[in-house]
VOPAGU-2260 file (C-alpha; in pm, 1 decimal, decimal comma):
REM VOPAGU-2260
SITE   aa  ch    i         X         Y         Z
SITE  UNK   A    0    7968,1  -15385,2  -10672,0
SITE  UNK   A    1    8174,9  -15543,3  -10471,3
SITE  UNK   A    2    8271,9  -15233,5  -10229,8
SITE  UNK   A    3    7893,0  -15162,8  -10205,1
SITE  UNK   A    4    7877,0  -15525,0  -10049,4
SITE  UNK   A    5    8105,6  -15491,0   -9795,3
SITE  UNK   A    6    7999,3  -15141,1   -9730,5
SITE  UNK   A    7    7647,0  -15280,8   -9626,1
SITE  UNK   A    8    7776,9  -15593,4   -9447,7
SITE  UNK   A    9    8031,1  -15361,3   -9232,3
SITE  UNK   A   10    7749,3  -15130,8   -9177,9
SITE  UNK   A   11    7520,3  -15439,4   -9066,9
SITE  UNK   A   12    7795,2  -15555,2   -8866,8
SITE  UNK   A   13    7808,7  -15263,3   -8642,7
SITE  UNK   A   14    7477,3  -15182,2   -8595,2
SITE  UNK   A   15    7441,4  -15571,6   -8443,2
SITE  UNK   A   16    7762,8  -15521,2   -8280,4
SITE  UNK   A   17    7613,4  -15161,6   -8102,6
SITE  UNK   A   18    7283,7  -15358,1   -8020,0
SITE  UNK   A   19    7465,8  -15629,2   -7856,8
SITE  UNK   A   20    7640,0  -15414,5   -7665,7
SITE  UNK   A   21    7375,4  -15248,9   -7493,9
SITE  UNK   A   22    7181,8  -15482,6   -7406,6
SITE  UNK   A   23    7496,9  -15670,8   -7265,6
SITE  UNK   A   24    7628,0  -15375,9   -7111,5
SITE  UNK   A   25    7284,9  -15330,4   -6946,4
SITE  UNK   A   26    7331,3  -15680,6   -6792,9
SITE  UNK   A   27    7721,3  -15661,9   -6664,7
SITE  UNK   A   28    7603,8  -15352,0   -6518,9
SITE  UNK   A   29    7362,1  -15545,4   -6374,9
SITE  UNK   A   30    7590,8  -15788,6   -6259,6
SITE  UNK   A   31    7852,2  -15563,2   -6171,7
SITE  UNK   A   32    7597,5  -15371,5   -5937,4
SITE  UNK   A   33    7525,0  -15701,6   -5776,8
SITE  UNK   A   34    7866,9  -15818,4   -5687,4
SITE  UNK   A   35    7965,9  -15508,0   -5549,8
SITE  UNK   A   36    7626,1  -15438,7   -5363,4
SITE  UNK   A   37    7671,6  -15627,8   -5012,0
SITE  UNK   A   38    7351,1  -15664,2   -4819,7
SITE  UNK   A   39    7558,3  -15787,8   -4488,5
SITE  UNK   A   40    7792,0  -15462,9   -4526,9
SITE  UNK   A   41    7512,2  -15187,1   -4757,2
SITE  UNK   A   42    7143,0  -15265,7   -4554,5
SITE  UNK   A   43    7007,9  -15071,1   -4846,1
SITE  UNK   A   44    7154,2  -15317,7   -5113,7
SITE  UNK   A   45    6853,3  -15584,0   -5067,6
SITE  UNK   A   46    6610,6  -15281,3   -5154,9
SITE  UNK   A   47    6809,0  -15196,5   -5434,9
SITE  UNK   A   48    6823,1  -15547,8   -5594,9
SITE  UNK   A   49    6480,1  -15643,7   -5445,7
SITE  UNK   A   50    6244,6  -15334,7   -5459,7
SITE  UNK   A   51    5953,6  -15399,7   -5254,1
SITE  UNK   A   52    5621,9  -15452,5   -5450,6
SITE  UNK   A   53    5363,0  -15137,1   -5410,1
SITE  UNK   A   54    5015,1  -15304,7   -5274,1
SITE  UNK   A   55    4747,2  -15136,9   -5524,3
SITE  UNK   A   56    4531,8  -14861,2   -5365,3
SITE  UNK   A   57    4225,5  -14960,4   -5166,1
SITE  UNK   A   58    3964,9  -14715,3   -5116,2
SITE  UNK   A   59    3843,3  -14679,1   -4764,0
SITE  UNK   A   60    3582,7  -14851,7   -4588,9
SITE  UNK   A   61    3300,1  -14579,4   -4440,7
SITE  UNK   A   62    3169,5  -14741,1   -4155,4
SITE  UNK   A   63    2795,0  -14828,0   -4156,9
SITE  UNK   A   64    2606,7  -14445,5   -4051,3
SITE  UNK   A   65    2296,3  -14692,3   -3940,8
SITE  UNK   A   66    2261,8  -14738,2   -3578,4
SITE  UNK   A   67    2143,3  -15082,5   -3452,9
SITE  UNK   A   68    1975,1  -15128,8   -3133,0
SITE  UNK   A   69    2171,7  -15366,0   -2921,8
SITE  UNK   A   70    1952,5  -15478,2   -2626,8
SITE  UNK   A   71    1602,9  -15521,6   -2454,8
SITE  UNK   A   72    1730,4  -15698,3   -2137,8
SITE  UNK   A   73    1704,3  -15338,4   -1887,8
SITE  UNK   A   74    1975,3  -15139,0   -1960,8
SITE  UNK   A   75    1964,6  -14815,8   -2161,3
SITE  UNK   A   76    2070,0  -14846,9   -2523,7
SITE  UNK   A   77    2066,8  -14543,3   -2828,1
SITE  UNK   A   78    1743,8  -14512,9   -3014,1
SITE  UNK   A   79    1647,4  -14314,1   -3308,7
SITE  UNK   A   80    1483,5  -13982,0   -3326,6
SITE  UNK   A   81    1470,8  -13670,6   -3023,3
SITE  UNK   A   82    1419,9  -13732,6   -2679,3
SITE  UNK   A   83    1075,1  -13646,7   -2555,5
SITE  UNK   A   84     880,1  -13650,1   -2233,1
SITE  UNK   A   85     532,4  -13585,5   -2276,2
SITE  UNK   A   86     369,3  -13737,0   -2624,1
SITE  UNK   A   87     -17,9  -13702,1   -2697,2
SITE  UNK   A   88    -177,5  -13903,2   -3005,2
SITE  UNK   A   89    -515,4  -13739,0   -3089,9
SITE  UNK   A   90    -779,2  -13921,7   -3367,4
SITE  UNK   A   91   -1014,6  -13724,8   -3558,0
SITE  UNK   A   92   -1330,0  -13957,0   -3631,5
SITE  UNK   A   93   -1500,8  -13666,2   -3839,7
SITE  UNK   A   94   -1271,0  -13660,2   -4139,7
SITE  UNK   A   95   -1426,5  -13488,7   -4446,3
SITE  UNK   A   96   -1757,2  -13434,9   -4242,0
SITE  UNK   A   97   -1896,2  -13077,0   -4274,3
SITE  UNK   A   98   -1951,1  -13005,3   -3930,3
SITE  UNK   A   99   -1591,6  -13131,6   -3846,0
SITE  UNK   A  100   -1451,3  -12932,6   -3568,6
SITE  UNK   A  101   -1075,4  -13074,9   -3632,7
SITE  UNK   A  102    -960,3  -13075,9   -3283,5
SITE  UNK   A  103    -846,4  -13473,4   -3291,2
SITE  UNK   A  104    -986,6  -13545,9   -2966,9
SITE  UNK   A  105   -1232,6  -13800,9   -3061,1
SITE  UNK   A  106    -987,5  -14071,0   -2942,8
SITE  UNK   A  107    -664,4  -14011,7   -2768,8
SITE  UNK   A  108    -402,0  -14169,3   -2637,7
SITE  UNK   A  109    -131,5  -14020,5   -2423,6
SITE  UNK   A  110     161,0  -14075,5   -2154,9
SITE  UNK   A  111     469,2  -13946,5   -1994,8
SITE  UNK   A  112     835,0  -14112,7   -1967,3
SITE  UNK   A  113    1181,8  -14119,7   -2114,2
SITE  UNK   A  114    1095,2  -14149,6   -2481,7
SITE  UNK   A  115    1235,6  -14137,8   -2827,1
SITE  UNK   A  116    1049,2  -13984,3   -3128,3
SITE  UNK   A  117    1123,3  -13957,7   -3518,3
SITE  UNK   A  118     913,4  -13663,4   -3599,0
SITE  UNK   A  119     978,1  -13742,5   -3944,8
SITE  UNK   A  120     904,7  -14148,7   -3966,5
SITE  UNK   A  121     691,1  -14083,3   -3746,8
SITE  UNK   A  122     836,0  -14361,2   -3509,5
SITE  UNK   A  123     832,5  -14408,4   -3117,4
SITE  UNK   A  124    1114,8  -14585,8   -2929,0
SITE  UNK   A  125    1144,7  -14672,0   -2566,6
SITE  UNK   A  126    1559,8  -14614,2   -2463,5
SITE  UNK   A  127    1512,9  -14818,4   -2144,1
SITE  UNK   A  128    1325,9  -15037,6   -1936,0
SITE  UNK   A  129     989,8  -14915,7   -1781,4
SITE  UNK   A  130     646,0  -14926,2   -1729,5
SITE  UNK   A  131     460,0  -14654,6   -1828,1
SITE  UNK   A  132      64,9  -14579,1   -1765,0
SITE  UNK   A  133     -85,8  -14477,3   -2077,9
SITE  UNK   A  134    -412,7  -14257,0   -2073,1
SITE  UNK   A  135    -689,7  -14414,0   -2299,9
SITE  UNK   A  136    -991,6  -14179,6   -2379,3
SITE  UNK   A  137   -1253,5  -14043,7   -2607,5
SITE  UNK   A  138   -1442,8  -13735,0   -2685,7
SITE  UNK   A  139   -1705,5  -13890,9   -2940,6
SITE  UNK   A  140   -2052,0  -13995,0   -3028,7
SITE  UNK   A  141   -1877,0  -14252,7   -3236,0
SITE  UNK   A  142   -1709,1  -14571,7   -3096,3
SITE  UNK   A  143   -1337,2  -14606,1   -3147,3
SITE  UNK   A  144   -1073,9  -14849,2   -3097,4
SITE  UNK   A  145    -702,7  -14805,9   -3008,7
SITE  UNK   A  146    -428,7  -15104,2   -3086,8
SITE  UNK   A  147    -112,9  -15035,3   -2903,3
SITE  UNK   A  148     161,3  -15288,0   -3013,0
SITE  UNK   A  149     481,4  -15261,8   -2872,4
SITE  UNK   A  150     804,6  -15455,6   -3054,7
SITE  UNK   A  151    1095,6  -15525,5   -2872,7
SITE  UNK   A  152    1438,4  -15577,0   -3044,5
SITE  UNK   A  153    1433,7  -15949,8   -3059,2
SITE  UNK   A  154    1082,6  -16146,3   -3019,8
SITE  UNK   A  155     754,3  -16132,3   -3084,5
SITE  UNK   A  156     549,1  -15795,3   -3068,1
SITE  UNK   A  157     255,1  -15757,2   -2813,8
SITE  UNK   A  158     -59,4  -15584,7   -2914,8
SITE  UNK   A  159    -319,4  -15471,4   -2702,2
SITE  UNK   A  160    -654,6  -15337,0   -2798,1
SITE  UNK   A  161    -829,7  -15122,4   -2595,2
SITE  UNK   A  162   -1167,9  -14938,6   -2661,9
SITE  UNK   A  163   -1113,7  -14584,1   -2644,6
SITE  UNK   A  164   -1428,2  -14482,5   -2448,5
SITE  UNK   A  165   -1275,4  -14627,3   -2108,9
SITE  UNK   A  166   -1108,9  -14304,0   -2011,5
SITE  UNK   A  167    -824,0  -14420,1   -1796,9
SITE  UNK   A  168    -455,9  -14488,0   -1766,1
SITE  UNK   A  169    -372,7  -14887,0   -1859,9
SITE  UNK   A  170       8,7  -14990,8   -1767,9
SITE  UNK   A  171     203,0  -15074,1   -2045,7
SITE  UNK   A  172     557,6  -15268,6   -2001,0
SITE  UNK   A  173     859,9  -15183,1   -2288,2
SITE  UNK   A  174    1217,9  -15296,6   -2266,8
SITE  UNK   A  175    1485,2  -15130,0   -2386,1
SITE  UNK   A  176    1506,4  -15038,9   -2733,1
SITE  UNK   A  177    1106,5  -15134,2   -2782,5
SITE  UNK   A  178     923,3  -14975,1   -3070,8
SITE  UNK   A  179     564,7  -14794,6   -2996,7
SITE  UNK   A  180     298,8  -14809,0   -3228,7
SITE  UNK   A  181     -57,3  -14701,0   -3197,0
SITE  UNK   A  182    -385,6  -14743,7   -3459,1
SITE  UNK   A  183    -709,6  -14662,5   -3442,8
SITE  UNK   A  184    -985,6  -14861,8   -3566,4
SITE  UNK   A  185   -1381,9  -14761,2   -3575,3
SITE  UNK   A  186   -1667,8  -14966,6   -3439,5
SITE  UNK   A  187   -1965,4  -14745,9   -3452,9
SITE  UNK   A  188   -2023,5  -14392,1   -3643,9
SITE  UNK   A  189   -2302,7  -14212,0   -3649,6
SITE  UNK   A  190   -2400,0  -13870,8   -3847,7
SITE  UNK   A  191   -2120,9  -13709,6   -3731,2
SITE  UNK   A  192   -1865,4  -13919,0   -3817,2
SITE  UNK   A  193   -2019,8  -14077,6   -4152,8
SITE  UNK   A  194   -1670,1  -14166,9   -4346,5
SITE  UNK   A  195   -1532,8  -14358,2   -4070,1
SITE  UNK   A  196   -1432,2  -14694,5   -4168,0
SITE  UNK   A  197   -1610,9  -14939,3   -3940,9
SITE  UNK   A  198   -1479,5  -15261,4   -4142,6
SITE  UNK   A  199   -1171,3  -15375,2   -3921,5
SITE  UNK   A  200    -920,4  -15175,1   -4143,3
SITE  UNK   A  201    -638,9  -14977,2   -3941,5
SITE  UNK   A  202    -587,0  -14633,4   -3901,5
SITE  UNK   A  203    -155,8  -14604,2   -3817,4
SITE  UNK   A  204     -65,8  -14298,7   -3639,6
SITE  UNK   A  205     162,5  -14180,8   -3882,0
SITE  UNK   A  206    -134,4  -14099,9   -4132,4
SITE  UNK   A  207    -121,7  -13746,8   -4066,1
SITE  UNK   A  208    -506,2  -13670,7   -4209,2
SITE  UNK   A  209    -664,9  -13844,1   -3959,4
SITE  UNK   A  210    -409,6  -13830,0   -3673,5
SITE  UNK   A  211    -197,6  -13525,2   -3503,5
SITE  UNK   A  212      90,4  -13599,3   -3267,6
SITE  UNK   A  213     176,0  -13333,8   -2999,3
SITE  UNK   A  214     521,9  -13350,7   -2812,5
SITE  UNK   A  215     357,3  -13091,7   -2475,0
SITE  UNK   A  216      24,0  -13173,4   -2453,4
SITE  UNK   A  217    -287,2  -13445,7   -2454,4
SITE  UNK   A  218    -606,4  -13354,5   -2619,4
SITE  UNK   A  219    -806,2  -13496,8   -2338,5
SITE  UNK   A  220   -1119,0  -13195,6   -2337,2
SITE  UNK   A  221   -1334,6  -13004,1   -2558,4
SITE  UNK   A  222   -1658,0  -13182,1   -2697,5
């Protein structure tokens, strides 16, 4: 009985004794390492004891893919869509009318210059500076409106309203960066034009059933 208690307490005692030792020996290592390490002689030795701290990864930053317009004061800034010279705006006043002969002449509105279009927002952008004359007309027994309003990048937009039936070029001022847009709006129909709406309500050119844009020419003939 008496040799299995000593057995167990010499066997505890060296199993404490082998624990101590390692972790002790881990820290006169340790210690050792840091007495003999000397950062004025070993550069390398304040990297050792000190490693430097890894900064967590940061995912990049994509840079914003929309372009701003930066100016309307004269000079020439980017603006979205395709450059274009020549752009015709044709309304059709007979929608859904049997007799309809489709060929979006029935109020027009076109001009020439250094232009910008979004073929698919349907959007019209000025790059620069300029005054451009716009042609104003109508083919059509019906009477038809045109609002032209013209937003710069900063400020107030300007409308202008013009009736259709005048047939001639007006001049129309845009800075640089300005955004075009035109409407049509019906005064008058008659039997030839019996579903157009004649009670103030807008027609945008981008509604593609009742308006066709051309990038080479200006609907301004036929009947």
């Amino acid at each position: 009985m008496k040799f299995l208690s000593s057995t167990v307490l010499l066997l505890f005692c060296l199993l404490t004794a082998c624990s101590n030792s390692d972790f002790s020996g881990d820290a006169r290592s340790a210690e050792a390492f840091r007495k003999k390490c000397d950062p004025q002689k070993d550069p390398k030795c304040n990297s050792k004891l000190n490693p430097p701290t890894v900064p967590p990864l940061v995912p990049p930053v994509k840079p914003p893919t929309d372009e701003k317009l930066t100016s309307d004061d004269g000079g020439s800034v980017k603006t979205p869509g395709l450059p274009v010279i020549k752009l015709g705006i044709g309304f059709n006043d007979g929608l859904g009318y049997k007799k309809d002969d489709k060929d979006f002449n029935d109020a027009v509105v076109c001009f020439e210059g250094p232009f910008t279009y979004d073929a698919t927002k349907k959007e019209i952008y000025s790059p620069k500076k300029q005054t451009v004359p716009v042609l104003i007309g109508s083919f059509s027994a019906c009477k038809n409106n045109v609002i032209i309003e013209i937003t710069p990048t900063s400020g107030e937009a300007k409308k202008y309203e013009f009736q259709t039936n005048i047939n001639k070029r007006v001049n129309l001022d845009f800075t640089a960066g300005s955004k075009m847009s035109v409407s049509f709006k019906g005064t008058h129909k008659v039997n030839a034009c019996p579903n157009l709406p004649t009670n103030g309500s807008l027609i945008p050119h981008a509604n593609t059933d009742w308006v066709v844009i051309d990038l080479d020419k200006c609907r301004n003939y036929g009947n």
